[in-house]
C-alpha positions as CSV (number, residue, x, y, z in Angstrom):
1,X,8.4,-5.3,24.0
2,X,4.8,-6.4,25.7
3,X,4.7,-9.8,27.0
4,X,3.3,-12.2,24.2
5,X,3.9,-9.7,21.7
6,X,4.8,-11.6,18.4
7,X,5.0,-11.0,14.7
8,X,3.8,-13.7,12.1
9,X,3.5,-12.1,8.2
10,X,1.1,-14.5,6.6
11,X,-0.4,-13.7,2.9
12,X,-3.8,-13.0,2.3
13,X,-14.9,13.8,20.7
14,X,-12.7,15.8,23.0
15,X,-9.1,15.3,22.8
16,X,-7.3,15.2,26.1
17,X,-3.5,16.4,26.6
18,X,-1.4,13.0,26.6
19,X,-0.7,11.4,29.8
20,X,2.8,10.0,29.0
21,X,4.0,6.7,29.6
22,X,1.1,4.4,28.9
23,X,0.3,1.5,30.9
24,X,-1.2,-2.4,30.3
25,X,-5.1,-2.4,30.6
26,X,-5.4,1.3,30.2
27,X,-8.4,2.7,27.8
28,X,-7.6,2.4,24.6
29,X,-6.7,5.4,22.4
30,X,-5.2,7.4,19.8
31,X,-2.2,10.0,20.7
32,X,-1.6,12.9,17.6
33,X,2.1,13.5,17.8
34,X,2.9,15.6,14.9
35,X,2.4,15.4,10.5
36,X,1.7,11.2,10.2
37,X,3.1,10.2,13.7
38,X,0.6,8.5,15.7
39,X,0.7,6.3,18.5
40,X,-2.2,3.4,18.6
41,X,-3.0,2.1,21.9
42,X,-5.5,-1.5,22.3
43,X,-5.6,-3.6,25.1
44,X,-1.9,-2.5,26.3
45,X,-0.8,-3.0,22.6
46,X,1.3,0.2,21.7
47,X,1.7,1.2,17.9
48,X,3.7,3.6,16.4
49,X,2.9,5.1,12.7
50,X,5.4,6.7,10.6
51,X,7.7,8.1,13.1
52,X,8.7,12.2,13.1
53,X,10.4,12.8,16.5
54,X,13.0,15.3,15.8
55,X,12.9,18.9,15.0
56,X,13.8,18.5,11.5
57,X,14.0,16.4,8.1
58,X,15.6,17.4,5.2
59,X,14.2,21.0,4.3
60,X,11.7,20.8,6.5
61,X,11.3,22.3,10.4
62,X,9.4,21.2,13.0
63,X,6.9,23.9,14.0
64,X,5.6,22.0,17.1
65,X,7.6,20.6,20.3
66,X,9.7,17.6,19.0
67,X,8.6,14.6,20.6
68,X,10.5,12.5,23.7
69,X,10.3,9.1,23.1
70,X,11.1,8.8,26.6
71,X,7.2,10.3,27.4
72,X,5.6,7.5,26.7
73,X,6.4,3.1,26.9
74,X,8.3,1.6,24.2
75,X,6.3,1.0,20.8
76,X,5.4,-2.8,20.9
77,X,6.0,-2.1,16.2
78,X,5.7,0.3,13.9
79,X,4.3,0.5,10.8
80,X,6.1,2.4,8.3
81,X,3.4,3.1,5.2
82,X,6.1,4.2,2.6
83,X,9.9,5.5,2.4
84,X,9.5,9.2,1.9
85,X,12.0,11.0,4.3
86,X,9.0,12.3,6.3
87,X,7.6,8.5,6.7
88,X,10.4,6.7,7.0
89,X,13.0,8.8,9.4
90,X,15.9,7.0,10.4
91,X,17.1,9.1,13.1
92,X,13.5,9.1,14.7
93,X,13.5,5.2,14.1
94,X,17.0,4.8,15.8
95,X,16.2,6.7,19.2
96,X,13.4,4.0,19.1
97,X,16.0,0.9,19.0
98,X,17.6,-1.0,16.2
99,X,15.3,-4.0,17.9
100,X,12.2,-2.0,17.4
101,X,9.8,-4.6,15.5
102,X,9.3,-2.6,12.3
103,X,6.7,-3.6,9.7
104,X,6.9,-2.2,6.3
105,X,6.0,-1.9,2.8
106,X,7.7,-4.8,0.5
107,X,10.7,-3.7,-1.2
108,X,12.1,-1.8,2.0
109,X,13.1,-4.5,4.5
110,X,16.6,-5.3,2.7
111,X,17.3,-1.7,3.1
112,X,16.7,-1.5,6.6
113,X,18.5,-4.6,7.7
114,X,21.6,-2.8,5.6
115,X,21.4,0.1,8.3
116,X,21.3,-2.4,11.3
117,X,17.6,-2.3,11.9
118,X,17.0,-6.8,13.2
119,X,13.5,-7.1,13.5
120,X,11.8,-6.0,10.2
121,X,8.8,-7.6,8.2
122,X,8.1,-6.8,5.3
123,X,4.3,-7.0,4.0
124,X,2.5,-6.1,0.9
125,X,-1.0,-5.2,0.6
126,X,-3.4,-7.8,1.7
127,X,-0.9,-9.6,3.6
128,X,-0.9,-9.5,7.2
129,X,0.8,-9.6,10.8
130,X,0.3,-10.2,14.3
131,X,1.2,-7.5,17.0
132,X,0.6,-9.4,20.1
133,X,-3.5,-9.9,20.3
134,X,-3.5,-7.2,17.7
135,X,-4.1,-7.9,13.7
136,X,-2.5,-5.5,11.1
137,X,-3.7,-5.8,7.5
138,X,-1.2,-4.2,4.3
139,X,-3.8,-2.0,2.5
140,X,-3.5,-0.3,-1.1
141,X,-2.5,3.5,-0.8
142,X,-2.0,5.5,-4.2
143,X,1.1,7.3,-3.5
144,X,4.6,7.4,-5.4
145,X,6.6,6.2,-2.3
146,X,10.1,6.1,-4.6
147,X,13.0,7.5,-1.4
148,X,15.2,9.8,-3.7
149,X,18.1,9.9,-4.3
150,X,19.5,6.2,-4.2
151,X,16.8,5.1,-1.8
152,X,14.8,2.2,-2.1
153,X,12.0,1.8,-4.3
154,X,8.8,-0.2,-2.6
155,X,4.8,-0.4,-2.0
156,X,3.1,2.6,-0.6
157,X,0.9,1.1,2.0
158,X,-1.9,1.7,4.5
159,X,-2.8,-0.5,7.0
160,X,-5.8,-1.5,9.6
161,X,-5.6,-2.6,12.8
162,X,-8.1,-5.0,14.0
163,X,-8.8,-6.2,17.6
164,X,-12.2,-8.3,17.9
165,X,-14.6,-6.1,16.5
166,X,-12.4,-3.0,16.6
167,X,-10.8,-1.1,13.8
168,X,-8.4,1.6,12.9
169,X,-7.9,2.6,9.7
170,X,-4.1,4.6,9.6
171,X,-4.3,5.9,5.7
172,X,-0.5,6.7,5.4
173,X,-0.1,8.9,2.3
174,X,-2.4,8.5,-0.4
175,X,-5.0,10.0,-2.5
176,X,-9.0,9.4,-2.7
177,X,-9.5,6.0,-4.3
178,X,-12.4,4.2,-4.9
179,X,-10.8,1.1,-3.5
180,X,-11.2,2.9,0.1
181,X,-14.7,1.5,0.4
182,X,-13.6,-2.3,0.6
183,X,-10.4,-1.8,3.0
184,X,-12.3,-3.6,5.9
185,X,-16.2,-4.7,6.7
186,X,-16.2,-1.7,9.3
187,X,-14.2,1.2,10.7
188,X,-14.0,2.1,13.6
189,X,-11.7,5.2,13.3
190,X,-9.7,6.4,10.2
191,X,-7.0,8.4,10.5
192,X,-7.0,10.7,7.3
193,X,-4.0,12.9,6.0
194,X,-5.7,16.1,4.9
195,X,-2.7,18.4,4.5
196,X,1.2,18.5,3.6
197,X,4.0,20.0,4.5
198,X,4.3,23.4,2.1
199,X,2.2,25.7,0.6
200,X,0.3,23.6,-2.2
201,X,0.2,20.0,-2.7
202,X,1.3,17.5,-5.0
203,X,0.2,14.4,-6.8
204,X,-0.5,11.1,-4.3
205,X,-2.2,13.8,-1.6
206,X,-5.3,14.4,-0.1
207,X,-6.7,18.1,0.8
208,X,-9.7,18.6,3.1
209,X,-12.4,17.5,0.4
210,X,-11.0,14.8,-0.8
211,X,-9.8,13.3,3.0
212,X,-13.9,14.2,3.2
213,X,-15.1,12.1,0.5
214,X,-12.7,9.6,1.7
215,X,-14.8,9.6,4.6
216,X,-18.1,8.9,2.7
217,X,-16.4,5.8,1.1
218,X,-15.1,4.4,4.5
219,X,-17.9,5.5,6.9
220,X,-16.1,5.5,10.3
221,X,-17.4,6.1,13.5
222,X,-14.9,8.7,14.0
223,X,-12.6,10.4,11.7
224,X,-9.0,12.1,13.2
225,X,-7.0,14.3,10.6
226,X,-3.7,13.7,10.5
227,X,-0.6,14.8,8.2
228,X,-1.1,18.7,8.8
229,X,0.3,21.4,10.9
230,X,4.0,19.8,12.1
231,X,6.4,20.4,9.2
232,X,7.1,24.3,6.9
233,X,10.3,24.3,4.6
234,X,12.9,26.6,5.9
235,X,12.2,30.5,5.0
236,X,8.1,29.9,4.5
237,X,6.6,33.2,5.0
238,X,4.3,33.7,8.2
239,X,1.3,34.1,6.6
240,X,1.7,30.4,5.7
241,X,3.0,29.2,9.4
242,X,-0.1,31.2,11.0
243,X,-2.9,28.7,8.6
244,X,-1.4,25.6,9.9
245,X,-4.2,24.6,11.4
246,X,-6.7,25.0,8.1
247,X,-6.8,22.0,7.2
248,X,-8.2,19.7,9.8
249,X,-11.1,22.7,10.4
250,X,-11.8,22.3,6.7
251,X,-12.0,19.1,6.9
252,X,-14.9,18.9,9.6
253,X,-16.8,21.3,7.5
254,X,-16.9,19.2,4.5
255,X,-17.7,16.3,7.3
256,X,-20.6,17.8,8.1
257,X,-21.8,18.9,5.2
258,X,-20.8,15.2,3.4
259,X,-21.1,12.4,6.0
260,X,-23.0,14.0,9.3
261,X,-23.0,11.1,10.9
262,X,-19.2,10.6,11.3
263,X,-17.8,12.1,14.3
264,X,-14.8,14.5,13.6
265,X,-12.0,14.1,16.7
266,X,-9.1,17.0,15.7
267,X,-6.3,16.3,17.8
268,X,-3.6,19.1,18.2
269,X,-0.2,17.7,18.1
270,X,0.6,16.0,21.8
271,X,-2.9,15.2,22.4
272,X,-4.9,12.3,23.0
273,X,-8.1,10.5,22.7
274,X,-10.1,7.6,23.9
275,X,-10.9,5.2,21.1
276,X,-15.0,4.6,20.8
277,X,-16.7,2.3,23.1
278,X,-15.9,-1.4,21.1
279,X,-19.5,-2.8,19.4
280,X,-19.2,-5.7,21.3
């Protein structure tokens, strides 16, 4: 863990190939590792969102490189946003570290601690903790998070990261809201799911057009799909494996056509890029 990195819950355009192991007082930036794994670098601060490494979960296969946690420097947290298999993956979690600072939705942490995992916070939304210099805020998300079978049952949760006058917006799993328009004063970049996992999807989900309206409500500087293109249940046909990357292109479209001003970054699986210059 980064010097001076500390956790206290209180209430209240070109994407470059990843450069693996990250070091303190390198630019800051966003690294797309696969479905809603992302890593969230600040100041030296390292991030990890919902973490996918292997090459499978449940059902499901991997349809791009696993990732090596070994490519890049230990996560400083992560932030778990609900405790769907896909979101909340123990075996991806435990080649991270039982001591991994984890920070998740309220209703999970008893659950974790159960399975040997010592550092966990739990926070609902509007509640808050610090990361070293770095400020994560609990947001709303509208998802049914319930982990079947026997699992537990807690929040669904986004969350923003703030660092002066920087920050990122990491949705989680959710659908379009209205509420979206008040999660901070400004954002810098949202990271929108705009995809699944199978052919169709469900309740709780956005596709392209809404991730795209999202985007009207939020008004980032730069918007990064995420949530598309990783995982295919076992047996899809090809025809499905070979649109993978629909969504995110989509999702630009509607960007333009929707919110021109916003900036659409889509980052392939493994790659990276900088975070915009801070507004000072």
């Amino acid at each position: 863990m980064a010097d001076g990195a500390t956790l206290a819950r209180r209430a209240g355009a070109t994407a470059d190939t990843a450069a693996g192991s990250s070091r303190a007082g390198s630019a800051d930036r966003i690294v797309f590792l696969g479905h809603a794994t992302v890593l969230i670098e600040v100041q030296g601060i390292r991030l990890l969102t919902d973490p996918l490494l292997g090459g499978r979960v449940a059902h499901l296969r991997r349809q791009v490189p696993p990732v090596d946690p070994s490519a890049f420097a230990a996560p400083d947290a992560v932030l778990i946003s609900h405790s769907h298999h896909d979101h909340l993956d123990l075996p991806s979690l435990r080649l991270l570290g039982l001591d991994t600072p984890l920070l998740v939705p309220a209703g999970t942490g008893a659950w974790l601690r159960r399975r040997r995992f010592d550092t966990v916070t739990e926070l609902s939304a509007g509640e808050e903790a610090n990361v070293g210099a770095l400020g994560v805020t609990a947001v709303p998300a509208r998802h049914d998070g319930r982990r079947r079978p026997g699992g537990p049952r807690g929040e669904t949760l986004g969350y923003v990261v703030v660092r002066g006058r920087r920050a990122i917006y990491f949705a989680g799993d959710t659908e379009l809201f209205a509420g979206m328009s008040g999660m901070a004063p400004r954002i810098d970049v949202a990271l929108l799911p705009v995809g699944g996992w199978g052919t169709t999807l469900g309740p709780g989900h956005m596709d392209p057009l809404d991730a795209a309206r999202a985007v009207c409500l939020l008004q980032p500087r730069v918007a990064i799909p995420i949530h598309w293109g990783t995982l295919l249940p076992i047996g899809i046909a090809r025809r499905h494996r070979a649109r993978l990357g629909d969504p995110p292109r989509l999702f630009a479209r509607h960007v333009a056509r929707l919110a021109p001003s916003v900036e659409v970054r889509i980052l392939e699986p493994g790659q990276e890029t900088r975070l915009p210059d801070d507004r000072g």
